[in-house]
C-alpha positions as CSV (number, residue, x, y, z in Angstrom):
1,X,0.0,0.0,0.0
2,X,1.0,3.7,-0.8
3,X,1.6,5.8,1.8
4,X,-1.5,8.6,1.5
5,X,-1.0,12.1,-0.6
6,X,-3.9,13.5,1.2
7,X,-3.3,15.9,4.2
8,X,-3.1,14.2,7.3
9,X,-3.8,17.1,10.0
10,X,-7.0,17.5,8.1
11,X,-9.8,17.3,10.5
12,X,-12.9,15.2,10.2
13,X,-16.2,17.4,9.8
14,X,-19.5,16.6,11.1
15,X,-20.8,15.9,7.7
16,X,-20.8,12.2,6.9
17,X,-20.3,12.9,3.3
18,X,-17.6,15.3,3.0
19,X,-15.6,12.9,5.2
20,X,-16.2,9.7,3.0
21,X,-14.9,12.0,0.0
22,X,-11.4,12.7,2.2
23,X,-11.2,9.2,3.2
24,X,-11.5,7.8,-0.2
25,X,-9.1,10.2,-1.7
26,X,-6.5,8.9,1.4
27,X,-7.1,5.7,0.4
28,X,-6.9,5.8,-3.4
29,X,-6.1,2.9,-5.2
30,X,-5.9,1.0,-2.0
31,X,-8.2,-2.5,-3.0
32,X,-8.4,-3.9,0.5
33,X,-10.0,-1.2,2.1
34,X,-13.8,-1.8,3.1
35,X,-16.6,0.5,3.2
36,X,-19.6,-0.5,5.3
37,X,-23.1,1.8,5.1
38,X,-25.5,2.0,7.4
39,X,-27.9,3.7,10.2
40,X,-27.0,4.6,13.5
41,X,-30.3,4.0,15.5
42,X,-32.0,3.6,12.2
43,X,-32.2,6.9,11.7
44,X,-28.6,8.3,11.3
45,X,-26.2,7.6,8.2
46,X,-23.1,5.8,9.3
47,X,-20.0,4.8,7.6
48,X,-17.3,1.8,9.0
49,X,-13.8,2.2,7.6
50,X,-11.3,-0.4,8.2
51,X,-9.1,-3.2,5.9
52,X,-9.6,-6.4,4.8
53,X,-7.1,-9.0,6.6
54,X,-6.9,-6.9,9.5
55,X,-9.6,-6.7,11.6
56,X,-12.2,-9.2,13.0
57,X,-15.3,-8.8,11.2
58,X,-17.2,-11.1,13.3
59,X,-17.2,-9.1,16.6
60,X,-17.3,-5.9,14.0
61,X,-20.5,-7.1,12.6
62,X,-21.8,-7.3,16.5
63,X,-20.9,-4.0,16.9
64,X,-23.0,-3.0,13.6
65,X,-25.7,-4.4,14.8
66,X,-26.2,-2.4,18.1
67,X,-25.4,0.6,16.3
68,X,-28.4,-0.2,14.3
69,X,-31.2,-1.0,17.0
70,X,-34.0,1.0,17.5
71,X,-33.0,4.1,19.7
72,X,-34.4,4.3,23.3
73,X,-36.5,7.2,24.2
74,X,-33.7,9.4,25.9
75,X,-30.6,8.6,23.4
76,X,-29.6,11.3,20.8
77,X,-26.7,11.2,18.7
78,X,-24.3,12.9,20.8
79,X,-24.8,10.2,23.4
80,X,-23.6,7.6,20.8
81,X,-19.9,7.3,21.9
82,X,-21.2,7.0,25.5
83,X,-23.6,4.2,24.4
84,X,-20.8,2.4,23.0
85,X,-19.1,2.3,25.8
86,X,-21.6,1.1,28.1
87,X,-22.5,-1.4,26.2
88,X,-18.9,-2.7,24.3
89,X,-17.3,-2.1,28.0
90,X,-14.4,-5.1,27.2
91,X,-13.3,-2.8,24.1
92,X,-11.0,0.0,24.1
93,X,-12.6,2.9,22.4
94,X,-10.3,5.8,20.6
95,X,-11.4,9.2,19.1
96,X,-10.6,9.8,15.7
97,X,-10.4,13.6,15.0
98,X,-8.5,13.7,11.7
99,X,-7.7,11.9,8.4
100,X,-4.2,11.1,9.9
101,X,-5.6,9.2,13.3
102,X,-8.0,7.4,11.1
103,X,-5.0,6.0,8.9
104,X,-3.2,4.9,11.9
105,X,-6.2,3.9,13.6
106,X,-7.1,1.7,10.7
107,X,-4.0,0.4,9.7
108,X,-3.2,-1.2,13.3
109,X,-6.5,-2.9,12.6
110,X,-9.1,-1.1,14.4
111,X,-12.0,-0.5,11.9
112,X,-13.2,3.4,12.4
113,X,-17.0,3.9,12.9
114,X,-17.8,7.9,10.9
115,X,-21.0,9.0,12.1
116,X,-23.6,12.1,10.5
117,X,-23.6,15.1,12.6
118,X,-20.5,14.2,14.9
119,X,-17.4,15.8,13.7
120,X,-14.8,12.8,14.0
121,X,-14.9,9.4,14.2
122,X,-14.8,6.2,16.9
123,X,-12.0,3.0,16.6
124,X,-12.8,-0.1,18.0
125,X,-10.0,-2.3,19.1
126,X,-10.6,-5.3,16.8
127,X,-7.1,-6.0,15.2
128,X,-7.0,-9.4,14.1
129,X,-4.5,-10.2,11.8
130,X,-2.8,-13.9,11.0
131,X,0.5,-14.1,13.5
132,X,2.8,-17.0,14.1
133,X,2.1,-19.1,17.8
134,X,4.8,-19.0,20.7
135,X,7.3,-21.4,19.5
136,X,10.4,-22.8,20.7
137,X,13.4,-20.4,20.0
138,X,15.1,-21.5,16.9
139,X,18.5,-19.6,16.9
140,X,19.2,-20.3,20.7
141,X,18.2,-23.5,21.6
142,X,19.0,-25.0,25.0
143,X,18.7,-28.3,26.5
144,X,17.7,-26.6,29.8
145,X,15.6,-23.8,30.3
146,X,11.9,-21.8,28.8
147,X,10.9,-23.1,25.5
148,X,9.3,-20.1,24.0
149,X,10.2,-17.5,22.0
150,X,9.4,-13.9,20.2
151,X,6.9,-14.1,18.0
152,X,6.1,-10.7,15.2
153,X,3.7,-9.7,17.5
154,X,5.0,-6.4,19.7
155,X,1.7,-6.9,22.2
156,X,2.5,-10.3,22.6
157,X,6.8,-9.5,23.2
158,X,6.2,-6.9,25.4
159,X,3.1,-9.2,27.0
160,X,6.0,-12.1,27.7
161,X,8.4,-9.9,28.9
162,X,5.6,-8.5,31.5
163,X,4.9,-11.5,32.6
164,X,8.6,-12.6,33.6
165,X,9.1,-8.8,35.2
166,X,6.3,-8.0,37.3
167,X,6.6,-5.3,38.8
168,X,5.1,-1.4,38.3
169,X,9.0,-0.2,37.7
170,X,9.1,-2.0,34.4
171,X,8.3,0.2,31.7
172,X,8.1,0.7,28.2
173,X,8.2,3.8,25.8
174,X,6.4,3.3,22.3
175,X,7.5,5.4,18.9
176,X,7.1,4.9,16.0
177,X,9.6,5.0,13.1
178,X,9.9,5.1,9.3
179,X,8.4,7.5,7.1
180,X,6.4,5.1,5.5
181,X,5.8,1.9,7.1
182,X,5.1,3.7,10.7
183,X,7.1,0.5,12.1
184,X,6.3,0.2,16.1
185,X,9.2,0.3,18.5
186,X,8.8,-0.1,22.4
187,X,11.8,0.5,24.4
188,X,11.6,-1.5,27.8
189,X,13.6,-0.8,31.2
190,X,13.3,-0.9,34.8
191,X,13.5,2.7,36.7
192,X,15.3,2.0,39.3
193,X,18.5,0.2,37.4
194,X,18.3,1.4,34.2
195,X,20.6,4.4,33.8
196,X,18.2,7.2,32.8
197,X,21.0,8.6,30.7
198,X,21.2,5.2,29.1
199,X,17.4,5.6,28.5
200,X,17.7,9.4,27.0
201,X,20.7,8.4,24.5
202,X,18.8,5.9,23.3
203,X,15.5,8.1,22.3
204,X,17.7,10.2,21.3
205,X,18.9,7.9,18.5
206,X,16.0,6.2,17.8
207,X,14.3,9.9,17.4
208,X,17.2,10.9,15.1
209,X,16.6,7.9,12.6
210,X,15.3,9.2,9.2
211,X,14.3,6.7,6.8
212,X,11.7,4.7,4.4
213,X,10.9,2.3,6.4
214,X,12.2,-0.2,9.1
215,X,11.1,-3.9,8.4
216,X,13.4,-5.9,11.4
217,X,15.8,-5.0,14.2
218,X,18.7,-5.4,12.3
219,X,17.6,-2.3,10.5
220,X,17.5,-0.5,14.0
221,X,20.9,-1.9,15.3
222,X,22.4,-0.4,12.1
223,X,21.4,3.1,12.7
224,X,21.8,3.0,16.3
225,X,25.2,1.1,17.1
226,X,28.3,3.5,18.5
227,X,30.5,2.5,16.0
228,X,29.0,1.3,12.5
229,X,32.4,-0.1,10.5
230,X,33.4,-2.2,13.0
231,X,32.6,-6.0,12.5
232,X,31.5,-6.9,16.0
233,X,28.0,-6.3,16.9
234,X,27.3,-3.2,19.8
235,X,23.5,-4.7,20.2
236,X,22.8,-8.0,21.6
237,X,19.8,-9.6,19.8
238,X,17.7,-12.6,21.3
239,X,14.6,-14.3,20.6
240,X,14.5,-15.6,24.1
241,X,12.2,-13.5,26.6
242,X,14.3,-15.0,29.5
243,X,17.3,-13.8,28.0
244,X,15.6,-10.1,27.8
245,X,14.1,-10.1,31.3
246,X,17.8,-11.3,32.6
247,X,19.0,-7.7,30.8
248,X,15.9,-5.9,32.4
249,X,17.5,-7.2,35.9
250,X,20.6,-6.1,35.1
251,X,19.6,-3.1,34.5
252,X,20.2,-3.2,30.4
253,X,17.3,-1.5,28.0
254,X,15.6,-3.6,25.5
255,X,14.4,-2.3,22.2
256,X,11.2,-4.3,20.9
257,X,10.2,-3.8,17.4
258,X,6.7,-5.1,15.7
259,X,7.1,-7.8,13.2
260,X,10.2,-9.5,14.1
261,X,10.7,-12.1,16.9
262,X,14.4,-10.9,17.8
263,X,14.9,-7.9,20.5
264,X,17.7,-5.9,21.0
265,X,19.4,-5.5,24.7
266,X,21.6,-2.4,25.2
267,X,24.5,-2.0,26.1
268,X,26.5,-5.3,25.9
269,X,29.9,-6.5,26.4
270,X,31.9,-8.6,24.7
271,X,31.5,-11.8,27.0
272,X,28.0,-10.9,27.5
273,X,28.0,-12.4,23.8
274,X,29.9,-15.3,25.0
275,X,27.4,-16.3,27.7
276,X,24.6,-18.5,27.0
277,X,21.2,-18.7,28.4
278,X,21.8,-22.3,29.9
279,X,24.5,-21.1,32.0
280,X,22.2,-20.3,34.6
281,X,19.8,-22.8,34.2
282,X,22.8,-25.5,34.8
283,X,24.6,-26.0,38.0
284,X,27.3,-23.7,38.3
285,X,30.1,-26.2,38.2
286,X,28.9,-27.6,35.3
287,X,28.4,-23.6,33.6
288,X,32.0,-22.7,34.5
289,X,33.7,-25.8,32.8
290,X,31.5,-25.1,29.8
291,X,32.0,-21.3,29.7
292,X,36.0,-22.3,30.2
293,X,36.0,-24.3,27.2
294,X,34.1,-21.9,24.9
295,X,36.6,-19.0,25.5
296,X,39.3,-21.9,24.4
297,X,37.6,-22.8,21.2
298,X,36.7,-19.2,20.6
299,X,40.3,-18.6,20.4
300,X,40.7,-21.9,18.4
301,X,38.1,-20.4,15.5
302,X,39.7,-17.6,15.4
303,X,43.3,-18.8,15.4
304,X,44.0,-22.2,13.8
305,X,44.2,-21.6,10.3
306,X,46.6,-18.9,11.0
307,X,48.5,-20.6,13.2
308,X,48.7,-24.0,10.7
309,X,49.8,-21.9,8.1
310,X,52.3,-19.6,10.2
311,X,54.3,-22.8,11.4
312,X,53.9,-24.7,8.2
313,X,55.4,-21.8,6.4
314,X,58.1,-20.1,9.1
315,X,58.5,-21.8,12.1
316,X,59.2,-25.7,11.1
317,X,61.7,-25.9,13.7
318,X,58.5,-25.8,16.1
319,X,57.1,-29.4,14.5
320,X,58.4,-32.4,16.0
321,X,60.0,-34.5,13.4
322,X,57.8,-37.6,13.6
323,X,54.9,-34.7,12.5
324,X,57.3,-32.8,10.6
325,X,57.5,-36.0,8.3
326,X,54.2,-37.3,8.2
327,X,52.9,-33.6,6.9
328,X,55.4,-33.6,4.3
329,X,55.0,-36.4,2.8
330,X,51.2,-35.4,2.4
331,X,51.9,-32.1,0.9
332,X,54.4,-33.5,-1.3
333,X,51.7,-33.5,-4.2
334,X,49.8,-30.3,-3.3
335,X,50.4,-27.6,-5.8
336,X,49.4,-24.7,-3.3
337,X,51.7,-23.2,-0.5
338,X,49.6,-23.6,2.9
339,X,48.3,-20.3,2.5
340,X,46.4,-20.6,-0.5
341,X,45.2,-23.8,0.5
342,X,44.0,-22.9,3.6
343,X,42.0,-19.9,2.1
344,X,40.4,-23.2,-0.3
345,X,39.7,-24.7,2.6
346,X,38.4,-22.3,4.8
347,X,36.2,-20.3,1.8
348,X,34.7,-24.2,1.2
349,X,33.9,-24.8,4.4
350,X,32.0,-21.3,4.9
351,X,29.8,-21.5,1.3
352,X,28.7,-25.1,2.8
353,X,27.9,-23.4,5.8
354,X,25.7,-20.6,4.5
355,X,24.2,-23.0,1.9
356,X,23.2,-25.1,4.6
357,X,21.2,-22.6,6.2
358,X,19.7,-21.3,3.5
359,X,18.3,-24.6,2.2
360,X,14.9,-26.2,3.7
361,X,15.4,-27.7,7.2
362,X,14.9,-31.5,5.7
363,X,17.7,-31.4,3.2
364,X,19.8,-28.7,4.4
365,X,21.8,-30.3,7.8
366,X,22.2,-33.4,5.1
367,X,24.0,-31.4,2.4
368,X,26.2,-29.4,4.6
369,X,27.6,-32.9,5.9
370,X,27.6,-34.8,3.1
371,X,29.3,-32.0,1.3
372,X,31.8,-31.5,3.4
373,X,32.6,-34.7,4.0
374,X,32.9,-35.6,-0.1
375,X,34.4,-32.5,-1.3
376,X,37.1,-32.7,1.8
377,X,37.7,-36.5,0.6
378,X,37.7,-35.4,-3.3
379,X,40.0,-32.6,-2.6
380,X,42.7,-34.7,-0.2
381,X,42.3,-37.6,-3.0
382,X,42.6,-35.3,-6.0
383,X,46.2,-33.7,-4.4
384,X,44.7,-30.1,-3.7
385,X,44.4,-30.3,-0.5
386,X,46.2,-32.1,2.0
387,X,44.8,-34.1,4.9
388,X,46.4,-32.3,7.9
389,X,44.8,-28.8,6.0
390,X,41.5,-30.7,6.1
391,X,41.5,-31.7,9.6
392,X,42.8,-28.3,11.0
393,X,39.3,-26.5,9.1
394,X,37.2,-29.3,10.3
395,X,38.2,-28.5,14.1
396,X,38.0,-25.1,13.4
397,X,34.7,-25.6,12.1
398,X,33.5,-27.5,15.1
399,X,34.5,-24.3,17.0
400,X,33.0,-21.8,15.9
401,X,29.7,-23.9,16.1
402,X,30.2,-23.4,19.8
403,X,30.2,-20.0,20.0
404,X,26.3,-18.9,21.5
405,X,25.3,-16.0,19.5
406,X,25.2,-15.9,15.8
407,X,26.4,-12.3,15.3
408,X,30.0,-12.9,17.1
409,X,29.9,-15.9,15.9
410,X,30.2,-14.3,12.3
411,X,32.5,-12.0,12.9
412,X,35.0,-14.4,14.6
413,X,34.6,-16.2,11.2
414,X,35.4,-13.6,9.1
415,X,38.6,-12.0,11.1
416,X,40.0,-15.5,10.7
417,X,40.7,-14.1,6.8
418,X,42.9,-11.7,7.7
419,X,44.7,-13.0,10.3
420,X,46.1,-16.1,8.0
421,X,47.0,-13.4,5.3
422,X,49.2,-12.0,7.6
423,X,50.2,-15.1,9.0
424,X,51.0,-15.9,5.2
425,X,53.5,-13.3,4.8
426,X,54.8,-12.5,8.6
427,X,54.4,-15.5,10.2
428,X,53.7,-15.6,13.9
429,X,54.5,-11.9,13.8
430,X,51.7,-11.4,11.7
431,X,49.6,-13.2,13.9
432,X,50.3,-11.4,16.9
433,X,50.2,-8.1,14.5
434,X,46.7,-9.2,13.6
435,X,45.5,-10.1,17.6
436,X,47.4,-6.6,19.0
437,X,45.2,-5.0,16.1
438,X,41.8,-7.2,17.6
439,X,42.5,-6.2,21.1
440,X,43.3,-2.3,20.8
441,X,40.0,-1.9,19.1
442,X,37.6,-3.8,21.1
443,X,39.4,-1.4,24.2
444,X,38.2,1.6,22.0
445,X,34.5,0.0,21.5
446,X,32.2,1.3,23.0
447,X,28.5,0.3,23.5
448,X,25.8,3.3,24.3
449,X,29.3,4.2,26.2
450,X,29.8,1.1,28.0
451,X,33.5,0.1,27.1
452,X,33.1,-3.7,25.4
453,X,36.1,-5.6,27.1
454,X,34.8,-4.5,30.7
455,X,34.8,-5.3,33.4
456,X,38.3,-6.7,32.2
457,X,39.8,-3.3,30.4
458,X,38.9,-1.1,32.7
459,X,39.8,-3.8,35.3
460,X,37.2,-3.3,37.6
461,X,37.8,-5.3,41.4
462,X,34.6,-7.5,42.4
463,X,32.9,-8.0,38.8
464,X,35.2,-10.2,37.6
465,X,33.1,-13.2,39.0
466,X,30.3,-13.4,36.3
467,X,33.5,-13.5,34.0
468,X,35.7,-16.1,34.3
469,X,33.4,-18.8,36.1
470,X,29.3,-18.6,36.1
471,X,29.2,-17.7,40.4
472,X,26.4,-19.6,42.4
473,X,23.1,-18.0,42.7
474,X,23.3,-17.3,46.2
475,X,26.7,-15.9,45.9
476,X,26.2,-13.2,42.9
477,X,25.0,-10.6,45.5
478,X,25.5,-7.8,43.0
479,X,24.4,-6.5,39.4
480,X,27.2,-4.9,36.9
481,X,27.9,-1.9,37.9
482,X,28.6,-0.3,33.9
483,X,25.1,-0.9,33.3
484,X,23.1,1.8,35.3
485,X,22.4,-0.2,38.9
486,X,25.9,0.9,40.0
487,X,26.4,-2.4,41.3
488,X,23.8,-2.5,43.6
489,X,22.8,-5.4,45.7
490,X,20.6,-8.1,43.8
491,X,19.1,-9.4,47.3
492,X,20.6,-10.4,51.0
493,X,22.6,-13.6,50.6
494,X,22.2,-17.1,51.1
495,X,23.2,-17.3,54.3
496,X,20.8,-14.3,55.5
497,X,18.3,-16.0,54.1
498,X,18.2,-19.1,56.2
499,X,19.0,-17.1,59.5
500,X,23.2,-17.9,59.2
501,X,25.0,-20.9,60.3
C-alpha cells in the first residue's frame, strides 16, 4: 500500500459525506479497504472504515448491529460514543479527529466507525491479523531452560516480557519510526537500574533515525550502534524473553520492534555475547567448565588456520619430526603453498555453511555434511588439498559452532581471513600483528558508552566473578555496575536468608 497524498492534519467534519470523499481520496487505489453503510439508530447515516485482513469482522459485525437498534427514548446522537461504551465495556474505544488518526487507527486494525452530525470518528480495538504461535526459540536452543520465544507480535513480546518482570518499575516507551511503514518500537527498562541517561541516549537515536521504512531490528541496530564499520556487533539480539528479562535485571534497555521475533538488549559486552542462556539454568560447576572451554575454542576459531599456516610456512623448527615428516609427505603432491590452500579450505567450508542454512530444514543439515565430507575426501584424493589442511578447518569448524550467538559468531569467522594473510606473509608476527590490532580496538569499543572488554579493560575489582566462572546463585549478590544499577545489591545472601550458620 502507498503511503496517502492526502493531508493528514486535516480534520474530520461533522458531515458524513464530505468525510467519506477525504477518506477515499486517502485511500486511493488502495483495494483492500472496506466501506460498510449504514444507520446509527435507524435513523442516522453511518460509515465503517477499516481493511480487509486486518480486523475481525465477526465481533465488528456485532458492533454494527447495536449501532443499528432502534434508539431508546432518551438517546440522541451525541450520546452515541457513551452508548458504545456502556454497552462494548471489554473494548477499548479511541477518538478519531482527523484523516491522519483514522489512517493509523485503521492500519493497526481497528475499523473506524464515521457518524452524520459528529465531527470525528470512533475506533474499536478489533485487530486481528494472521500471526505465528509462541514457539520454541530456533536460533538459541538449549537443553535446559523456557521453551518459548518472540513471536512478530509487539503486544505479545512486550506481553512475555511483563509476565517474567512484574513489577510497576518496568516500563516501556512506544514510537514509531519510518516514514512510511510507521514500524512500532517499544523501548523497555526498569526505573530504578536502568541508567536514565542510558534511556535518554537511546531516544535520542532512535528519534534521530530518518528513513523509508524499518522492516526488522537489524535495521534499527544499524542506525543506532556506536561505531557502525566495526565487525562486531554493539547490540545483543535474542529471541528468548528469558534472556531479555535477565537484561531488564541487570539493568540493560531492551528495544522491541513489531514484526520481528528478535529484541535488542543495550548495552553489551563482549562476554556478554559469550554467555549462554543455559548457563544459569545449569549447575554452576557444570556452567564454568562449559563457559572455560568456549573462551578456548573461541580462540581456536579464530586462530587455527593462521597458526597451521604460520608454522607450516616459518616456524618448522616448532614441528616435531615424527609430524614434521608425516605432513610432508602429504603435501608432497599439493600444488598450493599452505596459504592458499587454507583460504580453499576455509572459503569451502563457509559456502557449505551458508548454503546449509539457506536450504529447507529437511535437506539442508544433510548437504552441509555430506558436502563437506565428499568435497574434503575429493579434494585430499585429488592432491589439492592435504589431509592435515582438512583436519585443521574441520576442528575449526566445530568451534565456531560453539560460540552462543550468531552475530559474534560471524564476525570471529570472518577475522579469521585476515589473520592467515598476515600469517602468510609474517608468520607468527603477523599473527600477533593481527591479535594486538583485535584487542586495541575492542578497548576503543564502546556500547551506548559502555567500554566492550569490561569489566576486564577497565579492570574493575569485584565483577570479575560473572567473568571467568558462572558464580552460584546465592553468591552473585551484585548487578554490573557499567550498566546503570551501580552495582547494587541483587538481594541479601544465602546465608541471610536461612538465619546464618
Amino acid at each position: 500500500m502507498i503511503q496517502p497524498s492526502a493531508n493528514h492534519d486535516e480534520r474530520l467534519t461533522p458531515e458524513l459525506a464530505g468525510n467519506r470523499l477525504a477518506v477515499q481520496r486517502m485511500f486511493d487505489v488502495c483495494s483492500d479497504i472496506v466501506y460498510v453503510e449504514c444507520l446509527v439508530w435507524q435513523t442516522v447515516p453511518a460509515l465503517f472504515v477499516y481493511f480487509e485482513g486486518l480486523t475481525n469482522e465477526e465481533r465488528l459485525n456485532e458492533i454494527r448491529l447495536f449501532a443499528t437498534r432502534e434508539p431508546g427514548p432518551d438517546q440522541t446522537q451525541q450520546q452515541l460514543r457513551e452508548a458504545l461504551g456502556r454497552e462494548i465495556s471489554h473494548l477499548r474505544l479511541n477518538e478519531v479527529e482527523t484523516l491522519g488518526d483514522l489512517f493509523e487507527q485503521t492500519t493497526l486494525g481497528h475499523p473506524v466507525l464515521l457518524v452524520d452530525g459528529i465531527a470525528g470518528g470512533y475506533a474499536f480495538s478489533l485487530s486481528d491479523w494472521r500471526k505465528r504461535s509462541i514457539e520454541d526459540p530456533v536460533a538459541e536452543s538449549v537443553i535446559r531452560g523456557p521453551r518459548e520465544g518472540f513471536t512478530e507480535s509487539l503486544c505479545d513480546n512486550v506481553a512475555m516480557l511483563r509476565r517474567r518482570v512484574r513489577t510497576p518499575s518496568l516500563k516501556t516507551k512506544a514510537l514509531e519510526i519510518g516514514r512510511y511503514t510507521k514500524s512500532r518500537v517499544t523501548i523497555g527498562y526498569i526505573e530504578g537500574l536502568a541508567a536514565p541517561e542510558l534511556i535518554e541516549e537511546i531516544e535520542r537515536r532512535l528519534a534521530a533515525i530518518d528513513t523509508d521504512g524499518i522492516l526488522e531490528s537489524g535495521n534499527i541496530e544499524e542506525w543506532i550502534e556506536d561505531s557502525p564499520f566495526s565487525p562486531f556487533p554493539q547490540l545483543m539480539d535474542t529471541e528468548r524473553p528469558d534472556t531479555a528479562a535477565a537484561g531488564l535485571l541487570e539493568g540493560r534497555a531492551v528495544i522491541v520492534t513489531d514484526g520481528t521475533p528478535f529484541v535488542l538488549i543495550a548495552p553489551i559486552t563482549l562476554f556478554s555475547l559469550l554467555q549462554s542462556p543455559e548457563d544459569y539454568y545449569q549447575r554452576y560447576m557444570i556452567s564454568t567448565a562449559i563457559r572455560w572451554l568456549r573462551y578456548l575454542f573461541m580462540m581456536v576459531a579464530l586462530l587455527a588456520p593462521s597458526a597451521y599456516v604460520a608454522i607450516l610456512t616459518f616456524h618448522q623448527e616448532m614441528i616435531p619430526s615424527s609430524l614434521l615428516l608425516s605432513i610432508a609427505k602429504s603435501r608432497e603432491e599439493i600444488p598450493f603453498p599452505a596459504l592458499v590452500e587454507a583460504f580453499i579450505m576455509e572459503t569451502m567450508f563457509e559456502a557449505l555453511r551458508e548454503a546449509g542454512v539457506r536450504l529447507p530444514k529437511q535437506v539442508g543439515a544433510a548437504v552441509s555434511i555430506v558436502g563437506a565430507l565428499v568435497i574434503g575426501q575429493a579434494a585430499t584424493s585429488a592432491g589439492l588439498v592435504s589431509s592435515p589442511m582438512v583436519m585443521v578447518v574441520a576442528i575449526t569448524g566445530i568451534a565456531s559452532f560453539m560460540i552462543p550467538h550468531y552475530t559474534i559468531g560471524i564476525s570471529i569467522r570472518l577475522l579469521r581471513f585476515p589473520i592467515m594473510l598476515l600469517a602468510g606473509f609474517m608468520g607468527l608476527l603477523g599473527l600477533l600483528t593481527g591479535l594486538i590490532g583485535i584487542v586495541i580496538h575492542l578497548c576503543s569499543l564502546r556500547s551506548f558508552g559502555v567500554p566492550y572488554l569490561s569489566p576486564i579493560a577497565p579492570g574493575m575489582a569485584g565483577e570479575w566473578k560473572d567473568v571467568l566462572v558462572r558464580p552460584a546463585a546465592w553468591a552473585n549478590l551484585k548487578r554490573p555496575r557499567l550498566t546503570g544499577s551501580g552495582g547494587g545489591l541483587r538481594r541479601k545472601g544465602r546465608n541471610a536468608e536461612k538465619g546464618g550458620r
